[in-house]
Every structure is written in structure tokens, then in C-alpha cells.
C-alpha positions as CSV (number, residue, x, y, z in Angstrom):
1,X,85.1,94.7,84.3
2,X,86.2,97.7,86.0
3,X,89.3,97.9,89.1
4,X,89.5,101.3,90.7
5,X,92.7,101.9,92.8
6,X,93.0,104.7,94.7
7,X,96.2,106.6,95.9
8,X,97.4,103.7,98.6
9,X,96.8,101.3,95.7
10,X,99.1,102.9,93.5
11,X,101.7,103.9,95.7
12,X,101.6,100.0,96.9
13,X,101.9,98.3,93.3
14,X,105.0,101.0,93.0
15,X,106.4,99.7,96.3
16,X,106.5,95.9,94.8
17,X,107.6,97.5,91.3
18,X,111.0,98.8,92.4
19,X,110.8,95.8,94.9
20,X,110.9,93.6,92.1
21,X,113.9,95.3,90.4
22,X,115.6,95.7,93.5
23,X,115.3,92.7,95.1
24,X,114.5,94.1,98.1
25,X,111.2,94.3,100.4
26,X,108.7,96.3,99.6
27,X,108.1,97.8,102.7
28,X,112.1,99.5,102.2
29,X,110.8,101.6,98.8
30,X,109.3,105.1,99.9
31,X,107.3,106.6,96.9
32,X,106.0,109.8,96.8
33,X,103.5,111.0,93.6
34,X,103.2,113.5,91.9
35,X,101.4,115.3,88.9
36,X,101.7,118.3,86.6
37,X,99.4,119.6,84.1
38,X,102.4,120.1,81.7
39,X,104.2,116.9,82.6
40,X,101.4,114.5,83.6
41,X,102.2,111.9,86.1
42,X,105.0,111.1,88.0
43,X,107.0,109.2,91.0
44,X,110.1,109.9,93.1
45,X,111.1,106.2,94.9
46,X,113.8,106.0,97.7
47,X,115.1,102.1,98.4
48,X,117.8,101.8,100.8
49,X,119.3,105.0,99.8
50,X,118.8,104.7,96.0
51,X,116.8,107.5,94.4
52,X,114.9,106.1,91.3
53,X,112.3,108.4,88.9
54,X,109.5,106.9,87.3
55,X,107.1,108.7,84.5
56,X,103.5,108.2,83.8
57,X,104.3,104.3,81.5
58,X,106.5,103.2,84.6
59,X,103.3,104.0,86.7
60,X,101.2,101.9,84.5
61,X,103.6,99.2,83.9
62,X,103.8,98.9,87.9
63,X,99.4,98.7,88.5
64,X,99.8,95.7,85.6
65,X,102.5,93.8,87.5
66,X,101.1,94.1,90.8
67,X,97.7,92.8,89.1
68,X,99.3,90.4,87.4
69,X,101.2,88.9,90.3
70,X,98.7,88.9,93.3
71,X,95.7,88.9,91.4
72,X,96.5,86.6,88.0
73,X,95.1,89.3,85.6
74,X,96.5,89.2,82.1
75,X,98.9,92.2,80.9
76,X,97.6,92.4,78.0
77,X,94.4,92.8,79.2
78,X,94.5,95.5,81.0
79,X,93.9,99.4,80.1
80,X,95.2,101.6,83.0
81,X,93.9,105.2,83.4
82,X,95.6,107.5,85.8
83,X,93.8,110.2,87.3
84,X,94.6,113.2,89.8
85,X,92.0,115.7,91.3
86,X,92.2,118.0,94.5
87,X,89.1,116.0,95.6
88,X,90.1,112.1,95.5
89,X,94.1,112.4,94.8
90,X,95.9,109.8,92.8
91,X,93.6,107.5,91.7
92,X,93.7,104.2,88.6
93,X,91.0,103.2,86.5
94,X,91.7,99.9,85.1
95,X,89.7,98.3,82.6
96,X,89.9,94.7,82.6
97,X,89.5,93.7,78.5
98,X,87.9,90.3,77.6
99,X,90.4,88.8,74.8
């Protein structure tokens, strides 16, 4: 099975992420993406005046916890693909392995 998330998706699961770490709401974590060819992917955060980073793994890790706690998918059983592209933005493909 297949999940596609697209940029709101991501930027949401990121928002419960560092709410989770936090323990703080998630509507109080601003997140704003980014990408470079060099780099790859990216994420500034601002909670309540706190200024976290997160790389490309961090991005990932966040799209499994957030299926993993409002959905009940398995960690393990996931495969997350991050994507970027003038056209459709930020964008996940998550492959949802049968173990």
C-alpha cells in the first residue's frame, strides 16, 4: 500500500513531532521547509520562541510518528520518500511494507 502526503501533510506530522518533544500544542510549532540540491531536505521549527533545525531523517522519523500515532501504522513498516518539485512542492511517498 501506498500513503501520499503532500506539503500540509508534512508540515503537520512536523508540527506534532516537535510537539511531542516539547510538550507543547501543536498548533504553537511554526515549520517552514526547505530543500537544496546539494543539501537535500530540510526544516526550520519555531515553538514558543525556541528555534529547532531538523534534516532530511528528522523529517522522516516525524511522517512515521504521526502515522504511527493517529493512524496505528507500524514503524518498521514504513519506507518514507521525500520529494520536492516546482510543480507539487514538498511532497512524501510512504510505502506501507507487509512484515
Amino acid at each position: 500500500m501506498e500513503v501520499l502526503f503532500n506539503e500540509q501533510d508534512l508540515v503537520d506530522s512536523i508540527c506534532i513531532y516537535i510537539a511531542v518533544k516539547e510538550s507543547i500544542e501543536p498548533q504553537h510549532v511554526e515549520v517552514d521547509l526547505e530543500f537544496h540540491p546539494s543539501l537535500g531536505f530540510a526544516a526550520s521549527t519555531l515553538a514558543l520562541g525556541r528555534a529547532t533545525r531538523l534534516y532530511e531523517q528528522d523529517i522522516i522519523d516525524a511522517v512515521a510518528v504521526y502515522l504511527q500515532d493517529y493512524h496505528q501504522f507500524i514503524t518498521d513498516h514504513l519506507q518514507v520518500n521525500l520529494s520536492f518539485s516546482e510543480k507539487d512542492g514538498f511532497t512524501a511517498s510512504i510505502q506501507v511494507l507487509n512484515n
